[in-house]
C-alpha positions in Angstrom: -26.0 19.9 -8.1 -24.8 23.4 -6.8 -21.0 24.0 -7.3 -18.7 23.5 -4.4 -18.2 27.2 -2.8 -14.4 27.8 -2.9 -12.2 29.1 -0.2 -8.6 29.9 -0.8 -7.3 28.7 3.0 -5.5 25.9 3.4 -6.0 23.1 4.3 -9.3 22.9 3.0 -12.0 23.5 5.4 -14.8 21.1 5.9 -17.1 19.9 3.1 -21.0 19.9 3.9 -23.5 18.6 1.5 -27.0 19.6 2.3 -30.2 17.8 0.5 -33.3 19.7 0.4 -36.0 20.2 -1.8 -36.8 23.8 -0.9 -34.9 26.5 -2.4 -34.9 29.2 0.3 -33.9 26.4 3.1 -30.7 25.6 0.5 -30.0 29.2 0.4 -30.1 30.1 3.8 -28.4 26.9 5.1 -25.5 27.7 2.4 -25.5 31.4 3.6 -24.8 29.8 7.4 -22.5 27.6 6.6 -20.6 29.9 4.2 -20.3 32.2 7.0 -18.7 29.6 9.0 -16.2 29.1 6.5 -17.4 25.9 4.9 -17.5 24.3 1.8 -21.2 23.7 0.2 -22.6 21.2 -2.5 -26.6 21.7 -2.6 -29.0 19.0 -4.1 -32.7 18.6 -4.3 -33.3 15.6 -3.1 -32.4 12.4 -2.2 -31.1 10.6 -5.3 -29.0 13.5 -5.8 -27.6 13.3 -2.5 -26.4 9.8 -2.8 -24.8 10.8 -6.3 -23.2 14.0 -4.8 -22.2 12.1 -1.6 -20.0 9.4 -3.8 -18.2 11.8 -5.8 -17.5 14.5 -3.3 -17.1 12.1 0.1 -17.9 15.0 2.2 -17.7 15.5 6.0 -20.9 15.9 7.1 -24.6 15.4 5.2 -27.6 17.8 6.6 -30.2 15.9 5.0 -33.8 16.7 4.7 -36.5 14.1 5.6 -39.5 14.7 3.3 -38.5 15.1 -0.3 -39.8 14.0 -3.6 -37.7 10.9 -5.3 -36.3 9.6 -2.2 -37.0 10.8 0.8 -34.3 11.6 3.9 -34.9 8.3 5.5 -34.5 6.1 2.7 -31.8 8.3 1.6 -29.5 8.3 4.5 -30.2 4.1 4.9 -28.3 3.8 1.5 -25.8 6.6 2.6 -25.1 4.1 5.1 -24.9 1.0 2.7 -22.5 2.8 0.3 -20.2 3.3 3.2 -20.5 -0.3 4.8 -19.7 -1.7 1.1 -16.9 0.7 0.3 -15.3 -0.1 3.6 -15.9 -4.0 3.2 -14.4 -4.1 -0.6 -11.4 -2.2 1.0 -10.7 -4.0 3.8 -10.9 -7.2 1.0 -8.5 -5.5 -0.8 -5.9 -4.8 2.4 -6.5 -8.7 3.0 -4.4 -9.3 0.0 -2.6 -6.2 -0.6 -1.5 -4.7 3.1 -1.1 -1.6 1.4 -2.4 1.1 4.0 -3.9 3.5 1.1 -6.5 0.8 0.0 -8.5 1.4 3.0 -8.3 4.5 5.4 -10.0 6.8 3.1 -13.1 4.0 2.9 -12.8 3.6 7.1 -13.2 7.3 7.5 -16.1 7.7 5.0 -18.3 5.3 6.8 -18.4 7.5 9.8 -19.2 10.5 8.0 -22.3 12.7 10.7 -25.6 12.7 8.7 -27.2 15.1 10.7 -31.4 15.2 9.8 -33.1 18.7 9.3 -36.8 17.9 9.5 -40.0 19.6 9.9 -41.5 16.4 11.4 -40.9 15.9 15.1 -43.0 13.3 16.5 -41.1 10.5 18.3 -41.8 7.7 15.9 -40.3 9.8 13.2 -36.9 10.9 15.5 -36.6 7.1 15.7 -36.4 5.8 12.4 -33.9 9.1 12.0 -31.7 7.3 14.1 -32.6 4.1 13.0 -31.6 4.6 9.8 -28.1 5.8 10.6 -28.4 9.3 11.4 -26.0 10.9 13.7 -28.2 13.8 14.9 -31.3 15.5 14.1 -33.0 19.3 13.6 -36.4 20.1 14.0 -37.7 22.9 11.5 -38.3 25.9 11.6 -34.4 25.5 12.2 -32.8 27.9 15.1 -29.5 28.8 13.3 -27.7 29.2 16.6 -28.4 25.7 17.7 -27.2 24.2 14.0 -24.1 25.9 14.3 -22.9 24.6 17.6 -24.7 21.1 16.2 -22.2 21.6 12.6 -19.0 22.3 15.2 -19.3 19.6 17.1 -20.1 16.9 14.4 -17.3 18.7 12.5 -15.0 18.6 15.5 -15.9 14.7 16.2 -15.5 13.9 12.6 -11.7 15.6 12.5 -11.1 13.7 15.9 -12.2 10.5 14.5 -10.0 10.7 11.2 -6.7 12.0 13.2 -7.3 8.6 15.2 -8.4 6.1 12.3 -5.2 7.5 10.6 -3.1 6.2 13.5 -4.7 3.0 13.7 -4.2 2.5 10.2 -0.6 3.3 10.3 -0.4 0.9 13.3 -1.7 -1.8 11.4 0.0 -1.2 8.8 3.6 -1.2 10.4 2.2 -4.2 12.4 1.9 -6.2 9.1 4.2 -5.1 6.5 7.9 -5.8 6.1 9.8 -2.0 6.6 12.3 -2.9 4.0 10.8 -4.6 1.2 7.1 -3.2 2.1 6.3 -6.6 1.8 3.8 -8.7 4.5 5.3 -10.0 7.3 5.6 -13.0 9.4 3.0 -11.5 11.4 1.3 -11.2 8.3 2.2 -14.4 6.6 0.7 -16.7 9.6 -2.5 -14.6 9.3 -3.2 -14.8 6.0 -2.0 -18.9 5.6 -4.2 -19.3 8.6 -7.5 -17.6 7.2 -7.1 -18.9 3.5 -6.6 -22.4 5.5 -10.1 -22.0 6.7 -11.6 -20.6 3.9 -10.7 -23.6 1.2 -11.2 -25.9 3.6 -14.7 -25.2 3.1 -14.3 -24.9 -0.8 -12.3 -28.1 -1.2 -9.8 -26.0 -3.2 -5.9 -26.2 -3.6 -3.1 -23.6 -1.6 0.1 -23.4 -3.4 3.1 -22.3 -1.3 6.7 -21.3 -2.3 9.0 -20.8 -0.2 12.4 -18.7 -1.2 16.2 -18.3 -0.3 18.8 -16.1 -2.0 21.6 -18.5 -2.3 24.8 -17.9 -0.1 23.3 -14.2 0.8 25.4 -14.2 3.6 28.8 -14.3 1.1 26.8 -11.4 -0.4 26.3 -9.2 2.9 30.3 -9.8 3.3 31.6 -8.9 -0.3 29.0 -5.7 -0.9 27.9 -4.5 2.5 24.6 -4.7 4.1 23.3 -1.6 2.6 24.1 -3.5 -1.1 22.5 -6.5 0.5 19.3 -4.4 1.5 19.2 -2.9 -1.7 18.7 -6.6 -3.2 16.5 -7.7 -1.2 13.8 -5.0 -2.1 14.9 -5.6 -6.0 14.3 -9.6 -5.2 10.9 -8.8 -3.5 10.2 -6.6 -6.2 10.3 -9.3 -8.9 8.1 -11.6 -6.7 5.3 -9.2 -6.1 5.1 -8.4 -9.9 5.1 -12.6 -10.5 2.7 -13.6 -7.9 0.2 -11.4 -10.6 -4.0 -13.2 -8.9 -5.4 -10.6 -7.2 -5.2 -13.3 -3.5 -1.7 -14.3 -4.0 0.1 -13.0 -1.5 4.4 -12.5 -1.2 6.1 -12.4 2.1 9.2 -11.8 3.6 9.6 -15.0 5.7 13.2 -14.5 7.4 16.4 -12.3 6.8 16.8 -14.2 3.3 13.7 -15.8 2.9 10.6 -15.0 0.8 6.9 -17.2 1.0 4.4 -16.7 -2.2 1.2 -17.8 -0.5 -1.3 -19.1 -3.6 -4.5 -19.9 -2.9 -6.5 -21.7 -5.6 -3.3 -22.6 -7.3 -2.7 -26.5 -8.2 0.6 -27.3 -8.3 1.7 -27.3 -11.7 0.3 -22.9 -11.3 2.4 -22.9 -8.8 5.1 -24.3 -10.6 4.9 -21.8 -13.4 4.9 -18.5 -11.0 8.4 -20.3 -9.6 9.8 -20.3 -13.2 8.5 -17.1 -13.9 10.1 -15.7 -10.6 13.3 -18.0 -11.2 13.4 -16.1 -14.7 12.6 -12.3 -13.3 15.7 -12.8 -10.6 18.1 -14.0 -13.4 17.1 -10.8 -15.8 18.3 -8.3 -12.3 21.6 -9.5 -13.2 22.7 -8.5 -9.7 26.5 -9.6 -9.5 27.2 -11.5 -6.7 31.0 -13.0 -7.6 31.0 -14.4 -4.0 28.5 -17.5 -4.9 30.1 -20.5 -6.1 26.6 -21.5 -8.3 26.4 -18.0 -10.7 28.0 -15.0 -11.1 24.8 -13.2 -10.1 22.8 -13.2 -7.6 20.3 -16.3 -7.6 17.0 -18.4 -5.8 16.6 -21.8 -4.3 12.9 -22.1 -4.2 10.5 -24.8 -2.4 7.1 -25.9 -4.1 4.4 -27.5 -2.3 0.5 -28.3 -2.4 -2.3 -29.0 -0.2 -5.7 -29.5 -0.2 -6.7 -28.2 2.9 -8.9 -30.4 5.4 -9.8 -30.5 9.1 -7.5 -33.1 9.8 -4.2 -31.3 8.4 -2.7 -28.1 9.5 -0.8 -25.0 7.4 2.3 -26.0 9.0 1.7 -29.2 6.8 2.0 -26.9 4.0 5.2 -25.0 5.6 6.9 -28.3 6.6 6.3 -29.6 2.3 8.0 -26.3 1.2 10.3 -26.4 3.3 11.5 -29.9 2.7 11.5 -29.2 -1.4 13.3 -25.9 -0.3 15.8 -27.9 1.3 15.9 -30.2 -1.6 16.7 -27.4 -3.7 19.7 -26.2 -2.3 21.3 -29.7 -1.8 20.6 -30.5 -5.4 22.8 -27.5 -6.3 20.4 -24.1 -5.7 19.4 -22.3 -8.2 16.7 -24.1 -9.1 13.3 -24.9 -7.8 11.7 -28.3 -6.4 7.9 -29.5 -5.9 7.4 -31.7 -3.4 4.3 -32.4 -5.1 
C-alpha cells in the first residue's frame, strides 16, 4: 500500500483510495487528485483495497474493475458487506448502550461513493457496476476533466451526507438519553422493555427488572439545593451503570428520583445480586444526606421482579411487579430491596 500523501491544511482534506493494478494509471490518478488537494492511499488490487479500505475508512474508493486477486466487482460487493456489518454491529451496540459515538462513524462509512474506473463498457458490465454497490462509473481511457467534476461532486455529496447523519445522530441521541445523568430515557426505557419483550418471548427466556428510588430525595433537594441534588443523581446513576455490568442490561432514568435496570436473561436470584451489588455501590458514595430519618447518607429503596415473557402478558406486568416490591420496600423501612418474585 502507497503512503497516505500529506497536506498540512486543516481540517484534513478528503481521503481517496484508488485500486489499480497498473502502475502508470496509479500514478497519474494520484498526480490528479494530488493537484486537487487530496489525500491518496494506492493499492494493486482488490484484496488490498478491502485491507486499506478498513484501516483508513476513506471518503471515496476509485476502484478498477479487472484486476488480478479480486477483481473490481467482487471487490466493491464486499466493500459493501463490511460497511452493512460494521453499521449493523453498531447500531447493536447503541441498542444497549445509547451512547451516540458507537455508531455515527459506522452510519457514515456505509455510504462511502465507490466510483468504478474501467476499461470495459458494455452495458451488461455498467450493470453489475451498479449492482454491486457502486456509486458511479468511468470508462477508460479516463478524460481527467470529466473525473474531476465526477470526484467534486461524490466528494461534495459525501460531506453533505455526513453533516446530516451527524444531526440525525445527535437527534436521536438527545431523543433517548437522559441530559443529566446521560442515562436512557423513558422514551428509551419503553423501547427497549418493549423490543426485549418480543425478543424472549420467542426464546422462552427470563427479564429481570429493578426499579429504584432515592429515599426522601425530596428532604435532600431542600437541605442541599437542587444543584447538590443533581450532582447525586449522576453519582447514583453512575454506580448503577457500572453494576448493571452484561453487555444487554440496560439502566434508566425512570422519573425525577427514580432509576429502572432492565435485565434481560436474568432469573431472579441475578437480578437479586446486581440489587445488592448496587445497594452496596450507593452505600460506599457516602453522600451525607442528614435530612433522611433511615441513614445518615444518602440511600435506595429498590423493587425486584421477574417474568417470563409470553403472548398473553404484557411489560407493564413486569412494571406493575417492580413497582409493587418497590413499594414494599419503602413501607418496610427503605433502604433495602424486595423481590416480588
Amino acid at each position: 500500500m502507497s503512503g497516505i500523501s500529506s497536506s498540512s491544511a486543516s481540517p484534513p482534506k478528503p481521503l481517496i483510495l484508488v485500486a489499480d493494478d497498473d502502475k502508470t494509471t496509479r500514478v497519474l490518478l494520484r498526480k490528479i487528485m494530488e493537484e486537487e488537494k487530496y489525500r491518496v492511499v494506492a493499492v494493486n488490487d482488490g484484496k488490498q483495497c478491502l485491507d486499506a479500505y478498513q484501516a483508513i475508512k476513506p471518503d471515496i474508493v476509485l476502484l478498477d474493475a479487472v484486476m488480478p486477486v479480486m477483481d473490481g466487482f467482487t471487490c466493491c460487493h464486499q466493500l459493501r458487506e463490511i460497511a452493512r456489518n460494521h453499521r449493523r454491529s453498531a447500531v447493536a451496540t447503541f441498542d444497549t448502550d445509547s451512547r451516540l459515538n458507537n455508531t455515527l462513524i459506522s452510519q457514515m462509512w456505509e455510504r462511502t461513493p465507490i466510483l468504478m474506473i474501467t476499461c470495459l463498457d458494455d452495458e451488461e458490465s455498467v450493470n453489475r457496476a451498479f449492482e454491486v454497490g457502486a456509486t458511479d462509473y468511468v470508462t477508460k481511457p479516463v478524460n481527467f476533466a470529466v473525473l474531476r467534476h465526477r470526484l467534486s461532486r461524490l466528494v461534495q455529496e459525501a460531506q453533505l451526507y455526513k453533516h446530516l447523519e451527524a444531526v440525525n445522530q445527535s437527534l436521536e441521541y438527545l431523543a433517548n438519553v437522559d441530559g443529566l445523568t446521560e442515562l436512557a430515557n423513558r422514551r428509551r426505557f419503553d423501547d427497549y422493555l418493549n423490543n426485549q419483550w418480543i425478543d424472549l418471548i420467542q426464546k422462552e427466556s427470563p427479564l429481570s427488572m429493578i426499579l429504584c428510588d432515592i429515599d426522601f430525595f425530596k428532604f435532600y433537594n431542600d437541605k442541599y439545593g437542587h444543584p447538590a441534588g443533581d450532582i447525586s443523581l449522576q453519582k447514583v446513576g453512575a454506580v448503577l451503570s457500572l453494576k448493571a455490568q452484561k453487555h444487554q442490561d440496560l439502566v434508566a432514568r425512570y422519573g425525577g428520583e427514580e432509576f429502572a435496570v432492565i435485565m434481560p436473561y436474568t432469573p431472579a436470584f441475578g437480578a437479586v445480586h446486581v440489587a445488592a451489588a448496587i445497594q452496596a455501590g450507593i452505600k460506599d458514595l457516602q453522600i451525607v444526606h442528614d435530612g433522611s430519618p433511615v441513614s445518615q447518607y444518602l440511600t435506595l429503596s429498590m423493587g425486584i421482579a421477574t417474568i417470563v415473557p409470553t403472548w398473553e402478558s404484557s411489560p407493564s406486568d413486569l412494571i406493575v411487579l417492580a413497582d409493587k416490591a418497590l413499594y414494599q420496600a419503602k413501607n418496610g423501612g427503605r433502604d433495602r430491596f424486595i423481590s416480588s418474585s
